[in-house]
N, CA, C and O of each residue as an XYZ file, in Angstrom:
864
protein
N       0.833     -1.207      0.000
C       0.000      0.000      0.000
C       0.869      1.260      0.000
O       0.730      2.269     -0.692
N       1.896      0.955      1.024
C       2.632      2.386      1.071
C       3.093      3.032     -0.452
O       2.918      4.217     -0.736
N       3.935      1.668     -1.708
C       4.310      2.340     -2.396
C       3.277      2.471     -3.723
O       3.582      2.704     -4.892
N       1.935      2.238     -3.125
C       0.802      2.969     -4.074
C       0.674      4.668     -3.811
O       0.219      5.395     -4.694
N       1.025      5.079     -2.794
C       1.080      5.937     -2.557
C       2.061      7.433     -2.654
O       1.873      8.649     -2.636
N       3.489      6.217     -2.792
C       4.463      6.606     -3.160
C       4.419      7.069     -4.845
O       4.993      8.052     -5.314
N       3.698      6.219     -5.493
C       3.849      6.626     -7.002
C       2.801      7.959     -7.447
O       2.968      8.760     -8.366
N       1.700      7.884     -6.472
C       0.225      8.785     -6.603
C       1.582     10.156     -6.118
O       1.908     10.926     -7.022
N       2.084     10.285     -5.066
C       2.237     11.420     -5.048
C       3.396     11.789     -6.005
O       3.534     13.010     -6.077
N       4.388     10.986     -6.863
C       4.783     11.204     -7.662
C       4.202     11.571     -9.450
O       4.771     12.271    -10.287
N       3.029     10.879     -9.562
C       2.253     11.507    -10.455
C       1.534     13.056    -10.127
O       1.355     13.942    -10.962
N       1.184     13.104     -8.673
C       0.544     14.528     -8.488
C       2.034     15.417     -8.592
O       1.884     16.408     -9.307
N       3.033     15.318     -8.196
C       3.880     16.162     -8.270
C       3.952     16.493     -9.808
O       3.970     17.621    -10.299
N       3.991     15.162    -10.537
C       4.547     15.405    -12.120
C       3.654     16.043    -13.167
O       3.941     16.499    -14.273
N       2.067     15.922    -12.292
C       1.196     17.019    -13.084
C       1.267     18.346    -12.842
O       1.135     19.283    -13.630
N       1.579     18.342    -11.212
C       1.633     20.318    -10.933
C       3.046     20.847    -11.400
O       3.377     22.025    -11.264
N       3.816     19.919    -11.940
C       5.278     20.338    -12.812
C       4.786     20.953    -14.115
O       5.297     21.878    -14.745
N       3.378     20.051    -14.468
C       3.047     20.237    -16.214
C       2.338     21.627    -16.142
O       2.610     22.503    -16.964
N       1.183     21.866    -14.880
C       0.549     22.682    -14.611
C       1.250     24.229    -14.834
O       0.943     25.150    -15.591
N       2.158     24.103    -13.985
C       3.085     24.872    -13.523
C       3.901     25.717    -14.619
O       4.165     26.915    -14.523
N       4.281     24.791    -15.771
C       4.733     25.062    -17.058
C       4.232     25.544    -17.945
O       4.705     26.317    -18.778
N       3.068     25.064    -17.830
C       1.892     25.776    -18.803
C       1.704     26.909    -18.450
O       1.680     27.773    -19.326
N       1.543     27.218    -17.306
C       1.439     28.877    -16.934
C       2.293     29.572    -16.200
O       2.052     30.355    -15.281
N       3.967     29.029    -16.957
C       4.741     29.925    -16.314
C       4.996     31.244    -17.070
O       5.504     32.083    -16.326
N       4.787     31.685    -18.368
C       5.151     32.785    -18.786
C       3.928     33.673    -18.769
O       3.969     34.777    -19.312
N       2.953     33.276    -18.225
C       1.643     34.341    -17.626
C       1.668     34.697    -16.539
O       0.686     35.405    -16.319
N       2.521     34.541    -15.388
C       2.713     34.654    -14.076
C       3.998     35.236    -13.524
O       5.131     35.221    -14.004
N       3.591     35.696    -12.524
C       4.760     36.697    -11.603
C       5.727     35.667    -11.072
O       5.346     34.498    -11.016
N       7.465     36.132    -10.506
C       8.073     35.796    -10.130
C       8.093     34.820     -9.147
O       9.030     34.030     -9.036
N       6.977     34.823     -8.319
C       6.450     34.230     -7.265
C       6.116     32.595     -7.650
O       6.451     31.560     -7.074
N       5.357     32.816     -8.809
C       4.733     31.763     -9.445
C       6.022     30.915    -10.197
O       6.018     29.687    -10.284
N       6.826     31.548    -10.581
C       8.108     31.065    -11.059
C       9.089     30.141    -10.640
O       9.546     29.092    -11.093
N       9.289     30.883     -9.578
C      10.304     29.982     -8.047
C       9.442     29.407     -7.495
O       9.819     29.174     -6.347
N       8.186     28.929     -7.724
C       7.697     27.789     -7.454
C       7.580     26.916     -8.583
O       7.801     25.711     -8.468
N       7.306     27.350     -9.472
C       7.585     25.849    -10.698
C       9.043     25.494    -10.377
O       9.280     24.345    -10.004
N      10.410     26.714    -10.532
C      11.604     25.641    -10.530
C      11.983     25.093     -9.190
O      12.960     24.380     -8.962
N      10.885     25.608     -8.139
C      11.334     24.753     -6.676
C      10.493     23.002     -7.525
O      11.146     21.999     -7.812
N       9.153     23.158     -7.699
C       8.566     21.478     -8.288
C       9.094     20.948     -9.168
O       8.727     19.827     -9.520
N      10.135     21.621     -9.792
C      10.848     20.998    -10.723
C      11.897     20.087    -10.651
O      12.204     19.028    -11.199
N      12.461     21.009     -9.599
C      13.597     20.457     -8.793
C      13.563     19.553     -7.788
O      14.359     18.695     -7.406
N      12.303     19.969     -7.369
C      11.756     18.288     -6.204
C      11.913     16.996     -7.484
O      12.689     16.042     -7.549
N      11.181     17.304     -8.104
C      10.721     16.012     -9.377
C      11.753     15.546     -9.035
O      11.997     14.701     -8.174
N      12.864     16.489    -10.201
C      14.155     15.808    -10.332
C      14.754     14.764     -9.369
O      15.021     13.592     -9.634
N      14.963     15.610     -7.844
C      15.728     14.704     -7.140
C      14.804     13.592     -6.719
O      15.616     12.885     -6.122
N      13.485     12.871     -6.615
C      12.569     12.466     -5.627
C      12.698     10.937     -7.045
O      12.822      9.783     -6.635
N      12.646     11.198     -8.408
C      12.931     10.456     -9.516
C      14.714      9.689     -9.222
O      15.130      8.530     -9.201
N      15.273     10.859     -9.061
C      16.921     10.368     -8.676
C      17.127      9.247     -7.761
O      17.607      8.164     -8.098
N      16.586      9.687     -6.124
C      16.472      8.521     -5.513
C      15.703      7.585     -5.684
O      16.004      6.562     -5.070
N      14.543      7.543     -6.481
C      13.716      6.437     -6.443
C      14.360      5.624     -7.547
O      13.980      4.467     -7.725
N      15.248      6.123     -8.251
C      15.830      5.652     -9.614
C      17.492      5.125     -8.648
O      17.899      4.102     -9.198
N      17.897      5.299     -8.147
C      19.240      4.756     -7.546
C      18.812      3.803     -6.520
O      19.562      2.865     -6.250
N      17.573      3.951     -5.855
C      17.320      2.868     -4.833
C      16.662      1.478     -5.529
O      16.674      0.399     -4.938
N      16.024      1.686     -7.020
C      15.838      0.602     -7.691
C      17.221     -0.098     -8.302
O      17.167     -1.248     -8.738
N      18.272      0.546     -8.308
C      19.471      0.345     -8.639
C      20.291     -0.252     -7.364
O      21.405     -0.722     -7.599
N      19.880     -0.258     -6.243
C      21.095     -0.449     -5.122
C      21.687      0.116     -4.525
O      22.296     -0.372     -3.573
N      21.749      1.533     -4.893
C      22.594      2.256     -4.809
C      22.698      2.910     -3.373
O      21.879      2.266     -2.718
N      23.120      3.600     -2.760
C      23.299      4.786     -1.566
C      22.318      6.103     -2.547
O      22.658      6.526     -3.651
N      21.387      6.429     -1.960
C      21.301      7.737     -2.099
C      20.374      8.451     -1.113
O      19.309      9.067     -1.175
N      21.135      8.140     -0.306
C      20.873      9.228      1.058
C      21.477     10.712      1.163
O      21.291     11.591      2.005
N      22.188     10.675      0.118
C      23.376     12.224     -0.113
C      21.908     12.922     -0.515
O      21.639     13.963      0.084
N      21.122     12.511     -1.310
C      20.334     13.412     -2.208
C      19.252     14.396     -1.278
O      18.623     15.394     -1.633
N      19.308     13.618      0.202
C      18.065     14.316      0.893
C      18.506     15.849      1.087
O      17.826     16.872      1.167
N      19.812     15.645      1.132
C      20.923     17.360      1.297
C      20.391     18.249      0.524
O      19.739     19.250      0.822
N      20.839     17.651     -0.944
C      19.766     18.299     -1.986
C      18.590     19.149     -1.946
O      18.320     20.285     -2.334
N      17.910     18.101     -1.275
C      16.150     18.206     -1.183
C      15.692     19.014     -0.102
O      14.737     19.789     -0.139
N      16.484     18.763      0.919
C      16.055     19.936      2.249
C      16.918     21.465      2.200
O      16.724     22.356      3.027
N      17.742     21.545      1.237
C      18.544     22.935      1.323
C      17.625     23.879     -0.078
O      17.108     24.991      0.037
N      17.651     23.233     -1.001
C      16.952     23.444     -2.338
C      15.644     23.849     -1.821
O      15.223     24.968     -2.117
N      14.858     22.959     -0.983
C      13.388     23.359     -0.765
C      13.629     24.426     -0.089
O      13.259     25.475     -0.617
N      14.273     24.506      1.192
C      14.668     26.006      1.860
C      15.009     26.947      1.078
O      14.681     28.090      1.397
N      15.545     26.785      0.196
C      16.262     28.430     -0.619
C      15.185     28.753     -1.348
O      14.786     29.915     -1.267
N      14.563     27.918     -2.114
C      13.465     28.175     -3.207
C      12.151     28.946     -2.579
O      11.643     30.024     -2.888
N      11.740     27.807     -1.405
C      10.748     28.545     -0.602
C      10.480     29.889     -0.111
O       9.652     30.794     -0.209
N      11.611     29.578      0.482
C      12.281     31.293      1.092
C      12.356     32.633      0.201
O      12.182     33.735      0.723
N      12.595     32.495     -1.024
C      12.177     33.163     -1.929
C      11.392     33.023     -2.363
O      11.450     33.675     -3.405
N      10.111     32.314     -2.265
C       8.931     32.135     -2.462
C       8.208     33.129     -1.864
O       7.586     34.000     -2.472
N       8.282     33.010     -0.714
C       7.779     33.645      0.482
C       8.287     35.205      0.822
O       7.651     35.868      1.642
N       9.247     35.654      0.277
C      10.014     36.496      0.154
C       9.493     37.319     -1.145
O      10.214     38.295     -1.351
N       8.646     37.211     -1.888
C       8.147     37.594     -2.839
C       6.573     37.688     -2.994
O       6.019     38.111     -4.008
N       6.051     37.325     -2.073
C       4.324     37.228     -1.872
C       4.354     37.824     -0.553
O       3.372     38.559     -0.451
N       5.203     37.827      0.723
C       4.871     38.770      1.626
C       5.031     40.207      1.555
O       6.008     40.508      0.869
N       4.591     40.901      1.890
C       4.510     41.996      1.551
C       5.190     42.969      2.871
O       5.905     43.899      2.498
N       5.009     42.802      4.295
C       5.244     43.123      5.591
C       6.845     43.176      5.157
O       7.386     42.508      4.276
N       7.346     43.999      5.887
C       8.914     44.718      5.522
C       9.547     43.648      6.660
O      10.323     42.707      6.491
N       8.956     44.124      7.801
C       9.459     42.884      8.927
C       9.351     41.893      8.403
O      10.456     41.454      8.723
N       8.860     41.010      7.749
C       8.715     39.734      7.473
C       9.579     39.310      6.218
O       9.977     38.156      6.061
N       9.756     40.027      5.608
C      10.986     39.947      4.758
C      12.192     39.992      5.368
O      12.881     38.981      5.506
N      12.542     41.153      5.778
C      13.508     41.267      6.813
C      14.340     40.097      7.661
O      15.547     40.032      7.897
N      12.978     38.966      8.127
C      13.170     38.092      8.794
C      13.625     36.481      7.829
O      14.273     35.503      8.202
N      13.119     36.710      6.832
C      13.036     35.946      5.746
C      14.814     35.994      5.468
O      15.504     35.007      5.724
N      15.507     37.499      4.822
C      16.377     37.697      4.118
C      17.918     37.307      5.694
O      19.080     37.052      5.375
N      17.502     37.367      7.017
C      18.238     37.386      8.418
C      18.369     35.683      7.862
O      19.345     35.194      7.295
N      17.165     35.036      8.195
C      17.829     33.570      8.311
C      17.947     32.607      6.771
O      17.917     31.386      6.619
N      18.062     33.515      5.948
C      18.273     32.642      4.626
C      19.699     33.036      4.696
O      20.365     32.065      4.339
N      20.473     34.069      5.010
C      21.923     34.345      5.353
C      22.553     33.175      6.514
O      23.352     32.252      6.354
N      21.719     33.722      7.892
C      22.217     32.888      9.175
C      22.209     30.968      8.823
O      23.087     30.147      9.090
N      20.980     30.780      8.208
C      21.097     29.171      7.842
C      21.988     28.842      6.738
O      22.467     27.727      6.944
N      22.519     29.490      5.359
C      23.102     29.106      4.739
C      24.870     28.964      5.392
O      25.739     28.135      5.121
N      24.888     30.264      6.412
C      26.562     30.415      6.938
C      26.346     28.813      8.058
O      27.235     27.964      7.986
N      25.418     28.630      8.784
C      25.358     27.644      9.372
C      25.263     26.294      8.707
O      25.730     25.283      9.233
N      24.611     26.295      7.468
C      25.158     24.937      7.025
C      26.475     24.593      6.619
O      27.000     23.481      6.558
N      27.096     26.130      6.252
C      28.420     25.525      5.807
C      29.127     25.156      6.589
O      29.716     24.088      6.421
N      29.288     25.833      7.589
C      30.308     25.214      8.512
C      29.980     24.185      9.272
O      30.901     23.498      9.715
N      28.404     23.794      9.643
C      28.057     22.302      9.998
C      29.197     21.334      8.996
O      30.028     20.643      9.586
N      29.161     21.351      7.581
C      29.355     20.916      6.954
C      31.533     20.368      6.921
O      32.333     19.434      6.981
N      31.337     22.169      6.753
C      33.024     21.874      6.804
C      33.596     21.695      8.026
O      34.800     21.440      8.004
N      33.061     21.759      9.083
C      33.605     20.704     10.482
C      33.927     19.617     10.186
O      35.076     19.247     10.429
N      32.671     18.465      9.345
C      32.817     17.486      9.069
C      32.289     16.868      8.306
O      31.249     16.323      8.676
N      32.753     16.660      6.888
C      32.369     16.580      5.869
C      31.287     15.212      5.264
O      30.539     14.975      4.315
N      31.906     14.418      6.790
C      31.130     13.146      6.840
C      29.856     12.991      7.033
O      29.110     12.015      6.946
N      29.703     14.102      7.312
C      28.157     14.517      7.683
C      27.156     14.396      6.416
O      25.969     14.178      6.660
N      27.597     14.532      5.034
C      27.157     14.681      4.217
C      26.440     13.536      3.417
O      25.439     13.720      2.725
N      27.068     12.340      3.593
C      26.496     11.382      3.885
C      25.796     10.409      4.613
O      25.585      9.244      4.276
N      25.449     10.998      5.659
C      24.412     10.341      6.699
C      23.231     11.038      6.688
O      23.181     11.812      5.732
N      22.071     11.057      7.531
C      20.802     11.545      8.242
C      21.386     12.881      8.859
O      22.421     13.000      9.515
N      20.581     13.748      8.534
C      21.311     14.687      9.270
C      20.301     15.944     10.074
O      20.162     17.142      9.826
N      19.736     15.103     11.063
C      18.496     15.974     11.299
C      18.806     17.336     11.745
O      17.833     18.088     11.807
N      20.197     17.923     12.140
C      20.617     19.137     12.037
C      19.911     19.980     11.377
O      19.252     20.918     11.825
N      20.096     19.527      9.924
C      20.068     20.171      8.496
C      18.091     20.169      8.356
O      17.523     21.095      7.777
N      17.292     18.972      8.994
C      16.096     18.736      8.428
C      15.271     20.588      8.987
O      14.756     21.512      8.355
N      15.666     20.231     10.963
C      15.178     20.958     11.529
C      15.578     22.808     10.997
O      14.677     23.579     10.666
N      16.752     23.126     11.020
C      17.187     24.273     10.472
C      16.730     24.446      8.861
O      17.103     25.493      8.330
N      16.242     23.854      8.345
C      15.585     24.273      7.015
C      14.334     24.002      7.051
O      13.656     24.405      6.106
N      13.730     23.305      8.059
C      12.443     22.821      7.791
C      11.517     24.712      8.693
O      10.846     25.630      8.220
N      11.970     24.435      9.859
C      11.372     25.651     10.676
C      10.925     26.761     10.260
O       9.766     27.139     10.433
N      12.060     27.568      9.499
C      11.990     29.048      8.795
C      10.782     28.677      8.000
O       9.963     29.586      8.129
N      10.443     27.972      7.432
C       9.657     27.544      6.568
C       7.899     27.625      6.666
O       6.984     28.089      5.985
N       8.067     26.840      8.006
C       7.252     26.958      8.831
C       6.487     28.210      9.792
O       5.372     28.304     10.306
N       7.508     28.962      9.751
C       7.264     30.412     10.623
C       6.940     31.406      9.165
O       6.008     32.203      9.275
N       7.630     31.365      7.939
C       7.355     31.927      6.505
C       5.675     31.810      5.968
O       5.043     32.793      5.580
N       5.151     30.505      6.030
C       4.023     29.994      5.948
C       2.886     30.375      6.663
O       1.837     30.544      6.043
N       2.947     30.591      8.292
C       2.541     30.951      9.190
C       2.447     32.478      9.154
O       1.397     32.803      9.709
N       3.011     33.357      8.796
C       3.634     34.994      8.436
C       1.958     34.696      7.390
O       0.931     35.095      7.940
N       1.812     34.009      5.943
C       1.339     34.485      4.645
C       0.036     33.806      5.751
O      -1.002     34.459      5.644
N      -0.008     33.262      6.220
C      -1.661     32.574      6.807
C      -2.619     34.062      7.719
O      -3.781     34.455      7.816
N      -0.823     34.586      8.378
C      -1.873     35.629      9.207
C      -2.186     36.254      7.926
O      -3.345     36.115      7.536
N      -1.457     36.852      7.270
C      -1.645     38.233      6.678
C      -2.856     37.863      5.855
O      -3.566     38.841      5.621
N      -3.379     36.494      5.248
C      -4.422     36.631      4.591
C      -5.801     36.896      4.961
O      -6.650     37.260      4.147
N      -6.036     36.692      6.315
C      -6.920     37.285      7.144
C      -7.609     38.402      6.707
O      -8.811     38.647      6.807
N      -6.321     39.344      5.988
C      -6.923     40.839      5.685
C      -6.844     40.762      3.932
O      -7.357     41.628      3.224
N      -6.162     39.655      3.430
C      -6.091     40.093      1.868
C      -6.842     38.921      1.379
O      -7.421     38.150      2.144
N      -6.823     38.783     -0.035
C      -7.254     37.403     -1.223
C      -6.427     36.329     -0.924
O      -5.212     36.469     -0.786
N      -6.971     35.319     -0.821
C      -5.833     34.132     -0.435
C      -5.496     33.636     -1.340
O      -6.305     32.851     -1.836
N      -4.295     33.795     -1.964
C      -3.740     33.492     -3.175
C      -2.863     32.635     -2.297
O      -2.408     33.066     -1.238
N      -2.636     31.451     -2.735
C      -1.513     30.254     -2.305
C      -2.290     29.749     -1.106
O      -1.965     28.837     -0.346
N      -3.150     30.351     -1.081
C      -3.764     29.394      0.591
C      -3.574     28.382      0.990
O      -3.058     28.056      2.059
N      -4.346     27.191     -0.601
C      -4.575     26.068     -0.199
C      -2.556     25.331     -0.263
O      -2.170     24.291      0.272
N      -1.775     26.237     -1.012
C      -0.378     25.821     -0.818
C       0.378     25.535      0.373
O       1.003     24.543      0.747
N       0.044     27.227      1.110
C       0.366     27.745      1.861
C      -0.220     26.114      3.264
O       0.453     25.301      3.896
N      -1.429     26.319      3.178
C      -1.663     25.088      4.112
C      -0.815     23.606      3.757
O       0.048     23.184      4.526
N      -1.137     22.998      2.672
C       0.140     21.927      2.357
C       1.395     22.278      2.806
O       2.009     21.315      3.265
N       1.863     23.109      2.826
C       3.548     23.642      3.020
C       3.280     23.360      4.626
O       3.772     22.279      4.951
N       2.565     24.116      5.821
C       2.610     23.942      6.893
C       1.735     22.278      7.608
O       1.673     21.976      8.800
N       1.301     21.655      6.694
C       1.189     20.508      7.086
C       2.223     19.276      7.048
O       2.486     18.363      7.830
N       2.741     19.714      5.634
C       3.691     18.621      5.163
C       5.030     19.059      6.133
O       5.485     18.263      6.954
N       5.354     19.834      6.021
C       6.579     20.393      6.938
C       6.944     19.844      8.415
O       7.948     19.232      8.781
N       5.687     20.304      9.224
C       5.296     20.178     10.299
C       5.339     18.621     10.464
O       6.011     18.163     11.388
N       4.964     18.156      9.997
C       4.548     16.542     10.126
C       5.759     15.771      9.616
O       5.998     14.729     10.227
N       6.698     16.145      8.445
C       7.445     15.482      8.018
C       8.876     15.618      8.807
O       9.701     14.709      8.896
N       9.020     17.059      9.415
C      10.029     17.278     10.059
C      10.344     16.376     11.748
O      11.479     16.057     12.105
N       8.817     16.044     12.752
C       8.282     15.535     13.092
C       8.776     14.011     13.080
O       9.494     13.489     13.933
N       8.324     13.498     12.109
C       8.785     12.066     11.296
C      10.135     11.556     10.909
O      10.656     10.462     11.126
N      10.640     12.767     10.191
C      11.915     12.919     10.300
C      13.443     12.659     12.083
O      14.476     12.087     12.431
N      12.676     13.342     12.386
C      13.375     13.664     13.732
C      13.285     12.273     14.574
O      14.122     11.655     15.231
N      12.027     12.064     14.298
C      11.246     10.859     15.450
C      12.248      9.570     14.806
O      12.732      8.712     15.544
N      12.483      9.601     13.170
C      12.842      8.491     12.620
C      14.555      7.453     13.131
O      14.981      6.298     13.122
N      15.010      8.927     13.533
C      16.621      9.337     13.423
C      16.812      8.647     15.256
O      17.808      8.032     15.638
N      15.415      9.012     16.248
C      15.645      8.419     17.006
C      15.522      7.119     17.040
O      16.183      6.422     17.810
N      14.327      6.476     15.882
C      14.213      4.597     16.396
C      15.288      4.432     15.935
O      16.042      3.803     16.678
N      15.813      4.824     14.723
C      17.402      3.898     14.189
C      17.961      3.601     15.330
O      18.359      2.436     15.362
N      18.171      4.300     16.426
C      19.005      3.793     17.572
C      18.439      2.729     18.228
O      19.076      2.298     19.190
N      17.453      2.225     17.962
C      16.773      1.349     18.778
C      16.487      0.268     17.702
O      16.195     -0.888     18.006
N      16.594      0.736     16.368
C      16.395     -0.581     15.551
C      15.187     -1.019     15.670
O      15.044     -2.175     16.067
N      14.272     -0.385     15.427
C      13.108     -0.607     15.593
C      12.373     -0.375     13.949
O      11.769      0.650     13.634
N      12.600     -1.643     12.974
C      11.866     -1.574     11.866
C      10.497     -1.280     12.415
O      10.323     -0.089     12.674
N       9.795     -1.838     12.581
C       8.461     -1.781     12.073
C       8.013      0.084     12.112
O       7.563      0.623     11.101
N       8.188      0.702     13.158
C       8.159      1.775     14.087
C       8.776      2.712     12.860
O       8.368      3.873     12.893
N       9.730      2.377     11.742
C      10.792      3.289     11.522
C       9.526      3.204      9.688
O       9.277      4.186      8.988
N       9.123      2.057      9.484
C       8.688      2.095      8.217
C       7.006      2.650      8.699
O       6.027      2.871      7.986
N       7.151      2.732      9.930
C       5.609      3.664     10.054
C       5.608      4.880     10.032
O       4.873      5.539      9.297
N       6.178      5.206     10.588
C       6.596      7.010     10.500
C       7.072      7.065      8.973
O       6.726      8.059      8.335
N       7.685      6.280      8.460
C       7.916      7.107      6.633
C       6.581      6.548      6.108
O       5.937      7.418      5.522
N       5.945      5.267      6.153
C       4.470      5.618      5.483
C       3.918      7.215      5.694
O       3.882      7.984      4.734
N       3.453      7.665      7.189
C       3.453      8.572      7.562
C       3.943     10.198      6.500
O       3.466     11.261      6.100
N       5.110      9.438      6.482
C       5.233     11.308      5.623
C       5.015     11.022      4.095
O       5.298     11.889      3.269
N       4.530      9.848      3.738
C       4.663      9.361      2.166
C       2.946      9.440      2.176
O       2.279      9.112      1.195
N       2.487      9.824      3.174
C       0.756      9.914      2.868
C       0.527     11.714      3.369
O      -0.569     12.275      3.346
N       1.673     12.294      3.746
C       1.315     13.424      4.256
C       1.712     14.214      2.837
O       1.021     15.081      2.302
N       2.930     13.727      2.382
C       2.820     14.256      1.089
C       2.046     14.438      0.061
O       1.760     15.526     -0.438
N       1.638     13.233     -0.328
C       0.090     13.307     -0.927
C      -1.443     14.380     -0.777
O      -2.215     14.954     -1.545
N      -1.308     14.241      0.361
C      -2.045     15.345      0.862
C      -1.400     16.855      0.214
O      -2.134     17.580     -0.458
N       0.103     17.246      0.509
C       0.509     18.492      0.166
C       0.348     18.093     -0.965
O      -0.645     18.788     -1.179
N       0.561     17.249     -2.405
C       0.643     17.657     -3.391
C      -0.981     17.546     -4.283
O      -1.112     17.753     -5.490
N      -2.004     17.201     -3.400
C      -3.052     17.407     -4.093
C      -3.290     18.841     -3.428
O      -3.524     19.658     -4.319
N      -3.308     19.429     -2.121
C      -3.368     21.086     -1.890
C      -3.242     21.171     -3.296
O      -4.153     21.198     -4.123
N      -1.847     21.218     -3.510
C      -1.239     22.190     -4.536
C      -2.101     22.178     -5.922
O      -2.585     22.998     -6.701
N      -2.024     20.989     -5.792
C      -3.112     20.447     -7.527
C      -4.596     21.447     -7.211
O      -5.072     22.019     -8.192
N      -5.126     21.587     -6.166
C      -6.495     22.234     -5.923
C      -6.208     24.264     -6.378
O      -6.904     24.962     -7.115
N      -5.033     24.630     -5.639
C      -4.373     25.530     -5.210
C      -4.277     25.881     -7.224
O      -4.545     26.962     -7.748
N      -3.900     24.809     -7.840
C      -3.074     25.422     -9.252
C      -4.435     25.456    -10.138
O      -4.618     26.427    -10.872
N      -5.565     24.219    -10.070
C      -6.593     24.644    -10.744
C      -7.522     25.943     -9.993
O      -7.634     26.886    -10.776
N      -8.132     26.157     -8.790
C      -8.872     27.116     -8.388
C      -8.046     28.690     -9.087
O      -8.542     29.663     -9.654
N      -6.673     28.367     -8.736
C      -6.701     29.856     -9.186
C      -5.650     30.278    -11.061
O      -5.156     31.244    -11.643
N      -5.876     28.558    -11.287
C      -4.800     29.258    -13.236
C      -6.208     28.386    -13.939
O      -6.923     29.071    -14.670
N      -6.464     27.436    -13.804
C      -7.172     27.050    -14.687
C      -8.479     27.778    -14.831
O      -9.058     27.791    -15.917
N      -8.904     28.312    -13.896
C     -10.330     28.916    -13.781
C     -10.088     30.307    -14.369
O     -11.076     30.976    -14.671
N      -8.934     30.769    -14.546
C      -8.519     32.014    -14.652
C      -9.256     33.068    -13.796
O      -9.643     34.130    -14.283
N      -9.412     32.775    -12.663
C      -9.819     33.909    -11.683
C      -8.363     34.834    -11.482
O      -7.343     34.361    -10.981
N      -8.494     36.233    -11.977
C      -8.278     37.464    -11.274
C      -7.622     37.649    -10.146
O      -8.297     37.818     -9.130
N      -6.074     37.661    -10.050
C      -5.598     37.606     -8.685
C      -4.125     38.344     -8.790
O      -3.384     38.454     -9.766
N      -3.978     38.781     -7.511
C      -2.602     39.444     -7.485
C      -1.545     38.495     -8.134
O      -0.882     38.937     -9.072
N      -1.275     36.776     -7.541
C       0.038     36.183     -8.112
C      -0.068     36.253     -9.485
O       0.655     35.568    -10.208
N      -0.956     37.068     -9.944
C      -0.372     36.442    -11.416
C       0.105     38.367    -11.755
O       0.085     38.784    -12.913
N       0.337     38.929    -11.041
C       0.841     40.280    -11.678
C       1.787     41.010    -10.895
O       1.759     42.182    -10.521
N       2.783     39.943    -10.683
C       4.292     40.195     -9.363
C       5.341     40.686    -10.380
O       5.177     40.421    -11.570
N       6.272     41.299    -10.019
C       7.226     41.100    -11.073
C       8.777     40.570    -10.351
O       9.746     40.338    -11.073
């Protein structure tokens, strides 16, 4: 069952890639750095599923996947908030986390190949507080990215969660426990990537009238 689920959210990702493409040269910057953030998920999420049918190690790639989603996001979010403070806060820890990964990194380079919930929690959070920033402010404006905006703070929240929790059974060797918590984020994903699928038809296919599509 799990990897029925695994492939569904790889088809929903690979349609809001097509989605995404289709209406990237009608749309603001905003809308942009989110197609090449789904683009770039594709890529790597195909990579490992394509090296683990192979045998291979590709645990390096999650590095990839949690720094990439942080930078992309972050300028995501950095481009639809509007609050000066909240940018502000945006542009503080996309500096402070990138100087902090490096030198996590160049302490010890070995790091780069293992689990590294360091890296999950410090990219996952900002993310989380970014998301949380566009939820208040829509209160008072059009909710453009809403239903995103909610996927982003579910999947995050829950996967980081899962993540963290996972890093502790390894010490205990506790299969069953360790392939429940990743079902867990392999059904939470699903969830974020149909948001998004709802999120890309309500507001491109219907062509409703909205600020993201006139950012520059």
């Amino acid at each position: 069952m799990g990897k029925i689920f695994v492939y569904i959210g790889y088809f929903l990702l690979f349609i809001n890639c097509l989605i995404c493409l289709k209406s990237f040269s009608k749309n603001g910057k905003a809308f942009r750095i989110f197609t090449y953030y789904s683009f770039t998920m594709l890529v790597i999420q195909l990579s490992a599923f394509y090296l683990s049918k192979q045998n291979t190690h590709n645990l390096f790639l999650s590095h990839f996947y949690f720094i990439i989603q942080f930078v992309l996001l972050s300028l995501f979010y950095l481009n639809i908030l509007i609050d000066k403070f909240q940018k502000r806060v945006i542009l503080i820890n996309l500096f402070l986390c990138s100087v902090s990964l490096i030198i996590h990194y160049a302490l010890d380079w070995s790091r780069f190949s293992r689990f590294n919930t360091f890296e999950i929690f410090i990219t996952s959070l900002p993310l989380i507080v970014y998301a949380t920033f566009h939820l208040y402010n829509l209160l008072n404006q059009k909710k453009e990215y809403y239903y995103t905006t909610i996927g982003i703070l579910i999947y995050l929240f829950g996967s980081t969660v899962v993540f963290l929790t996972a890093n502790l059974l390894m010490t205990f060797h506790s299969d069953w426990s360790f392939k429940l918590i990743f079902s867990l984020n392999i059904y939470l994903y699903v969830v974020y990537q149909l948001l998004i699928t709802y999120d890309l038809r309500d507001n491109l296919l219907s062509k409703k009238v909205s600020s993201w599509t006139i950012q520059n």
